[in-house]
C-alpha positions as CSV (number, residue, x, y, z in Angstrom):
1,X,-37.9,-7.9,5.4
2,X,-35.1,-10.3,6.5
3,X,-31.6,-9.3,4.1
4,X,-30.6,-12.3,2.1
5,X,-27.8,-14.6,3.6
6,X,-25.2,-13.6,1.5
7,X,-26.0,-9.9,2.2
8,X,-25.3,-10.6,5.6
9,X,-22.1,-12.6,5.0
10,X,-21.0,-10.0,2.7
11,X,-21.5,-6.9,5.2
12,X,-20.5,-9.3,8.2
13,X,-17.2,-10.1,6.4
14,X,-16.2,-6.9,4.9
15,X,-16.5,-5.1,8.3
16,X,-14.1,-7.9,10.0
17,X,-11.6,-7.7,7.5
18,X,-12.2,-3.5,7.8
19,X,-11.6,-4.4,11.6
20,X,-8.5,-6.7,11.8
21,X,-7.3,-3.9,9.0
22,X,-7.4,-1.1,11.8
23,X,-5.9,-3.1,14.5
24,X,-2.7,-3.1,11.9
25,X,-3.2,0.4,11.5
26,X,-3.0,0.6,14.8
27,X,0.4,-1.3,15.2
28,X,1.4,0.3,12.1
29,X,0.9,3.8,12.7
30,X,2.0,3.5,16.5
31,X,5.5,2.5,15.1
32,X,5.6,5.3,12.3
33,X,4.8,7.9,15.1
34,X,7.7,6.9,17.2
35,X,9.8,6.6,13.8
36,X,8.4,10.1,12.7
37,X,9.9,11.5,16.4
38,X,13.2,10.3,15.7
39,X,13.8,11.1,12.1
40,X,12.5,14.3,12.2
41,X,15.0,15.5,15.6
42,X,16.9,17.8,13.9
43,X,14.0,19.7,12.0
44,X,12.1,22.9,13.4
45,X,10.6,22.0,16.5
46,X,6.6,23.2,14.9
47,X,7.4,21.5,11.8
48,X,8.2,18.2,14.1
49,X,4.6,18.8,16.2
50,X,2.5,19.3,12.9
51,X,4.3,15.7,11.9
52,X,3.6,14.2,15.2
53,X,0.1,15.9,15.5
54,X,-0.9,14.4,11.7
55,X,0.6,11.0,12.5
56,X,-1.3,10.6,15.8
57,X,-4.7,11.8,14.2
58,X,-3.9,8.9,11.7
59,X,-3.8,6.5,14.7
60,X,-7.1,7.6,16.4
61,X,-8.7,7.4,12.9
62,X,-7.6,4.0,12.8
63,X,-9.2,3.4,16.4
64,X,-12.5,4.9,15.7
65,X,-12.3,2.8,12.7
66,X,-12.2,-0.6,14.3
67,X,-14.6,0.3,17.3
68,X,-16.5,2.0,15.0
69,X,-17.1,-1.0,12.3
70,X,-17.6,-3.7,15.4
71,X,-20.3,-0.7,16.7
72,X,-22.0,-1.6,13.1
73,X,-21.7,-5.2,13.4
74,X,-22.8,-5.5,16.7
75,X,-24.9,-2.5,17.2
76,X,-24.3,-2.2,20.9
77,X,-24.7,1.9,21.4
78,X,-21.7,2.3,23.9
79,X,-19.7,1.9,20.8
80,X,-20.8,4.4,18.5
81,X,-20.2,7.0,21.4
82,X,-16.6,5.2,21.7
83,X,-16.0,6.0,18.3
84,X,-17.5,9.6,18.2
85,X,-14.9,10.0,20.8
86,X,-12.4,8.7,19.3
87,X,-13.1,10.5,15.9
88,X,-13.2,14.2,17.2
89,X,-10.2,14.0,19.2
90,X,-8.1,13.1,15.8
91,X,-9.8,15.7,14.2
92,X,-8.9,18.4,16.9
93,X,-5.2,17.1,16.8
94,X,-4.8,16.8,12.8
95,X,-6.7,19.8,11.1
96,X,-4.6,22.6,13.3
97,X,-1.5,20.6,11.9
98,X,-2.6,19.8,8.4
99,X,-3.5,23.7,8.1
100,X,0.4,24.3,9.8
101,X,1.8,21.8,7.0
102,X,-0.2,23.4,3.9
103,X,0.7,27.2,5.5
104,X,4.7,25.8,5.4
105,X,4.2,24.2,1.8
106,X,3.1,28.2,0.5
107,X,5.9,30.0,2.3
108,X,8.7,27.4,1.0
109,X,7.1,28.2,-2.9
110,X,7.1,31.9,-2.1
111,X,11.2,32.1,-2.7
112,X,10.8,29.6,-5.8
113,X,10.9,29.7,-9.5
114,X,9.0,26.7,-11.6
115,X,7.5,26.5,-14.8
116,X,3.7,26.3,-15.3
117,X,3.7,22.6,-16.2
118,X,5.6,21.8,-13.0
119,X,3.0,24.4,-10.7
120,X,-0.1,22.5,-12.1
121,X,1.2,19.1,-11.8
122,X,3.5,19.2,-9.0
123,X,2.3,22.3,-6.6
124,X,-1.0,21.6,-7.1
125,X,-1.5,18.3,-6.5
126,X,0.4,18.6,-3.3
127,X,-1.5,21.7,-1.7
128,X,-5.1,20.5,-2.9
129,X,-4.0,16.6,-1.0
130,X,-3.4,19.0,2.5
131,X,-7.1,20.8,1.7
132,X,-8.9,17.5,1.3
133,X,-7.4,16.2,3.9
134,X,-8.2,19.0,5.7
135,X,-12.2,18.5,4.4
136,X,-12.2,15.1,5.4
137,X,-11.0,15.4,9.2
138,X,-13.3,18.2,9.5
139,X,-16.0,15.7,8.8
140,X,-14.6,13.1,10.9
141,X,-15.3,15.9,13.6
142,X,-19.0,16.7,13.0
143,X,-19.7,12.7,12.1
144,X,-17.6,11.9,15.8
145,X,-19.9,14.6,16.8
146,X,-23.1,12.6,15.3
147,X,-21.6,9.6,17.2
148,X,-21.9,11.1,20.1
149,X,-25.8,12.5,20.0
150,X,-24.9,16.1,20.4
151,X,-25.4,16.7,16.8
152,X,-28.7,15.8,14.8
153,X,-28.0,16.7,11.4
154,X,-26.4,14.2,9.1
155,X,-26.0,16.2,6.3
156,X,-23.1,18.6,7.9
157,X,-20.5,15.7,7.8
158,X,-21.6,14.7,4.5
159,X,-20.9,17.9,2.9
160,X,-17.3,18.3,4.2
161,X,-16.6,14.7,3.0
162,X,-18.3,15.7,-0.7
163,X,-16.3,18.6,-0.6
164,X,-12.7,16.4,0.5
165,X,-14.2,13.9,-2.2
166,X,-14.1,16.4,-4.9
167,X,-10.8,18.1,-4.2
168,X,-9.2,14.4,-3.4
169,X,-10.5,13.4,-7.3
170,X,-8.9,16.5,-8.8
171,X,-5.8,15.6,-7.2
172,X,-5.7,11.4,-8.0
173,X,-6.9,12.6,-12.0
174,X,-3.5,15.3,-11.7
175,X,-1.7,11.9,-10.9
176,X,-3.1,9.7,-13.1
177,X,-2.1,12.2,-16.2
178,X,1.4,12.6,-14.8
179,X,2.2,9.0,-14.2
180,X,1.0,8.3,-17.8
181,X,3.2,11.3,-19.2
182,X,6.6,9.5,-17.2
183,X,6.3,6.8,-20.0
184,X,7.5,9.0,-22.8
185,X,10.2,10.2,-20.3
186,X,11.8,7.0,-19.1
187,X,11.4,5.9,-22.9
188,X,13.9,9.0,-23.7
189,X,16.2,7.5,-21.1
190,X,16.7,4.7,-22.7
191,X,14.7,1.9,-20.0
192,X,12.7,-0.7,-21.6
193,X,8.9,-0.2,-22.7
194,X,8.3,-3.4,-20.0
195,X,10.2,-2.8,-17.2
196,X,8.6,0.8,-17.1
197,X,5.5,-1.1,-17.4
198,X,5.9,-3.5,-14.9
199,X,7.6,-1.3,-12.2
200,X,6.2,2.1,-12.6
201,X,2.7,2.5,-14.8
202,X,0.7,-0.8,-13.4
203,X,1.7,-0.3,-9.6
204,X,1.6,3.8,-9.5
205,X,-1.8,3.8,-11.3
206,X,-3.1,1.0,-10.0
207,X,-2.6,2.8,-6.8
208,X,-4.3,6.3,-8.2
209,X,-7.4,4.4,-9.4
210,X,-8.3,2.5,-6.5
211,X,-8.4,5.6,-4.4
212,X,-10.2,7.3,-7.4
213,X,-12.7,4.5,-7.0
214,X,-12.5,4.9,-3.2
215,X,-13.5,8.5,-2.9
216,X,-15.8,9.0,-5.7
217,X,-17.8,6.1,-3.8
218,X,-17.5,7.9,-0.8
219,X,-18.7,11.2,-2.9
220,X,-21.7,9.4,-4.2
221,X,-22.5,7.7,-0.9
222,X,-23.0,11.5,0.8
223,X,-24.7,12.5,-1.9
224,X,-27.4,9.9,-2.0
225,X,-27.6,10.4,2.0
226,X,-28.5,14.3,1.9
227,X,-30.4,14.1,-1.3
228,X,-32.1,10.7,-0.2
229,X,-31.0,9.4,-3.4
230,X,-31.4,6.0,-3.0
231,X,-30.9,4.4,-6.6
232,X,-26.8,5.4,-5.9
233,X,-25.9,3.1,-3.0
234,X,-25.8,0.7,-5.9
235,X,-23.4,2.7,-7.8
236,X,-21.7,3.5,-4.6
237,X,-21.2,-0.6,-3.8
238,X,-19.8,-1.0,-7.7
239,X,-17.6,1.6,-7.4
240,X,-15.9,0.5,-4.0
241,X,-15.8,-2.8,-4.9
242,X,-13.9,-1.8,-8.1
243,X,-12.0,0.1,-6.0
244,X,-11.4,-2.5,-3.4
245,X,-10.2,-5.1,-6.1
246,X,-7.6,-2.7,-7.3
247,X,-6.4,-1.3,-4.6
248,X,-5.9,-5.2,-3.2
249,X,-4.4,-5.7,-6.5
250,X,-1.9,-2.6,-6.4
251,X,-0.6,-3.7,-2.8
252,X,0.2,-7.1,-3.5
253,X,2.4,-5.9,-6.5
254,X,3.8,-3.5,-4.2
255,X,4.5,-6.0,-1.7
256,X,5.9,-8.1,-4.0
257,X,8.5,-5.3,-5.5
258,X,9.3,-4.3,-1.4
259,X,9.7,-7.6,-0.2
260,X,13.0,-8.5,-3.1
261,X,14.1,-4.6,-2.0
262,X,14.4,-6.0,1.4
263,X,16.0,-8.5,0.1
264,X,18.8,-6.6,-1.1
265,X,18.8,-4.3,1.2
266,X,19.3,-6.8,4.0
267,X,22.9,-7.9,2.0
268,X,23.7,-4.5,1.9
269,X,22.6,-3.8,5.6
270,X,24.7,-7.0,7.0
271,X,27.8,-5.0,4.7
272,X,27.6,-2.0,6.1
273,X,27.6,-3.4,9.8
274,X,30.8,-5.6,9.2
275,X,32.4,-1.9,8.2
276,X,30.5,-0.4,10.8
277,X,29.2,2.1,9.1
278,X,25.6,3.5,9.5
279,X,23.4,2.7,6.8
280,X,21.0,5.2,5.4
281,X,17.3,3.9,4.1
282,X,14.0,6.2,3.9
283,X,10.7,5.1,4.6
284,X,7.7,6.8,2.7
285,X,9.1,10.1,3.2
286,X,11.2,9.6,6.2
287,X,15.2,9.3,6.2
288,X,16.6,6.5,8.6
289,X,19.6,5.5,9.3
290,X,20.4,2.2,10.7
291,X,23.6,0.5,12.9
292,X,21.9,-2.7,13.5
293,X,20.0,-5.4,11.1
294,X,17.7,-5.3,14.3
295,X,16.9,-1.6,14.1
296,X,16.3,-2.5,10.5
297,X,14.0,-4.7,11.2
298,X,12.6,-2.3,13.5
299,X,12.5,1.2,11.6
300,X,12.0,-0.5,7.9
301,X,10.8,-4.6,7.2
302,X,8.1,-4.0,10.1
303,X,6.2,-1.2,9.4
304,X,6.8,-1.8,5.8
305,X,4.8,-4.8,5.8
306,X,2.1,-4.0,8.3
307,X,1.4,-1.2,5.8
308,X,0.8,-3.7,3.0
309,X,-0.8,-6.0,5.1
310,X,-3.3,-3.4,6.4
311,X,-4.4,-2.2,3.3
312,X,-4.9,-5.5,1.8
313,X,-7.3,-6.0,4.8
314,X,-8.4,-2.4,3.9
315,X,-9.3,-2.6,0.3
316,X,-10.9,-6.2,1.0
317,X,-12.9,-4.5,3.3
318,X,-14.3,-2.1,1.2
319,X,-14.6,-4.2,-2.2
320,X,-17.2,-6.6,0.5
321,X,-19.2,-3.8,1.8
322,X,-19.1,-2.7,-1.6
323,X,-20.7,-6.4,-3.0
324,X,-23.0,-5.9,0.2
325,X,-24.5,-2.3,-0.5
326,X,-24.8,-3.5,-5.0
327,X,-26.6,-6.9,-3.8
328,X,-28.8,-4.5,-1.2
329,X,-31.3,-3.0,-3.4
């Protein structure tokens, strides 16, 4: 039977915008890898590597994510093997680093003292975000594997990402319950119920859900593949397109709160450069420092808002091909 139009125009779109979105993760992550390099200089020199090894496994994700989605629309074979090729060579690079990263996160707790409370909702989350991500590179190898033809069972890919799915949910839930808890705390510090509201609990758990949504559609999506289950690629469309929606939702309220920081950092930037004197920024969890408003531009407005601007592309992605996979059965 022929799918209905609007199947076709749902799955069509979704996996354009899920294209254009990995050609901006491909500008975007090129420029954070080159950023991570410099920031990073005076760090240990295997530290540095794991950084650079995780950040380029990020970009060929990316790749094998736009080759991969036109391989889908097109269905032209050479590139499904393109993106098998693509996928196990991030994998190769990222788990040996990833495994590095989590291995330094343990030694630097060894010589620590924390509470319980902090140990299950700050240690925690962070090592159990290094083994999913750990799971789910380790089945972006046997699924690049798949790609490729040399492996014929589907299932072996689909029970690393349930396993990266169920650890990833622990660790978003963890979140969830910690953001939430911050509200009586910036209530004791005397902000305002609103402002803590409108800058901290809408855009932090906006974010949490829609990657909540995201994997647990990913989680039920393997688990209707191995179990042939096919009454849950339903529930697996809902639950991306939920997740989609949000997650679009959470980055344009991001977007909006960076782009009046730039604002303001920009003043101060201009400031600094009349006293010539460096100014000092971070980006996610890198320190820059700047000397120019052109290596501000460069290091921070950029990649700043080619990381909104590809998960907006992202999320709508996903929320289509979620409308497509509900409207399927």
């Amino acid at each position: 039977m022929k799918k209905k139009p609007s199947q076709n125009i749902f799955a069509g779109g979704g996996l354009i915008l899920l294209i254009i979105g990995g050609f901006f993760g491909i500008l975007y992550q090129t420029l954070y890898l080159l950023i991570t390099r410099e920031a990073l200089a005076d760090q240990s020199l295997y530290f540095v590597g794991a950084r650079v090894l995780q950040e380029l496994g990020f970009l060929l994700v990316f790749c094998a994510l736009m080759v991969g989605c036109y391989y889908y629309r097109s269905e032209e074979e050479p590139h499904q093997k393109i993106a098998g090729f693509t996928l196990i060579p991030a994998a190769v690079v990222s788990i040996p680093a990833f495994v590095y990263l989590l291995y330094d996160n343990i030694s630097i707790l060894q010589d620590q003292v924390f509470t319980m409370r902090t140990f299950l909702t700050q240690i925690i989350p962070t090592l159990f975000e290094s083994i999913s991500k750990i799971y789910f590179f380790a089945g972006a190898l046997f699924l690049g594997i798949l790609f490729i033809g040399v492996l014929r069972r589907k299932s072996v890919a689909d029970w690393f990402l349930i396993s990266g799915s169920l650890t990833g949910c622990v660790v978003l839930v963890i979140y969830l319950y910690t953001i939430i808890d911050s509200y009586s705390v910036y209530l004791e510090q005397g902000a305002s119920s609103d402002l803590i509201m409108a800058r901290v609990i809408i855009p932090s758990s906006t974010m949490v859900l829609a990657y909540l949504f995201i994997i647990g559609g990913t989680l039920l999506f393997s688990v209707s593949r191995i179990w042939q289950r096919r009454n849950l690629k339903p529930w697996t469309g809902r639950i991306w397109l939920v997740g989609g929606i949000t997650g679009a939702f959470h980055e344009f309220i991001q977007l909006a709160m960076n782009s009046q920081n730039i604002q303001d950092e920009i003043l101060r930037v201009r400031q600094y450069i009349m006293e010539l004197t460096p100014y000092s920024t971070s980006l996610r969890d890198l320190p820059l420092t700047t000397l120019t408003l052109r290596e501000y531009y460069v290091k921070k407005m950029i990649p700043l808002y080619l990381d909104h601007a590809l998960w907006i592309l992202i999320f709508s992605g996903l929320a289509m091909v979620g409308l497509y996979f509900w409207l399927k059965e």
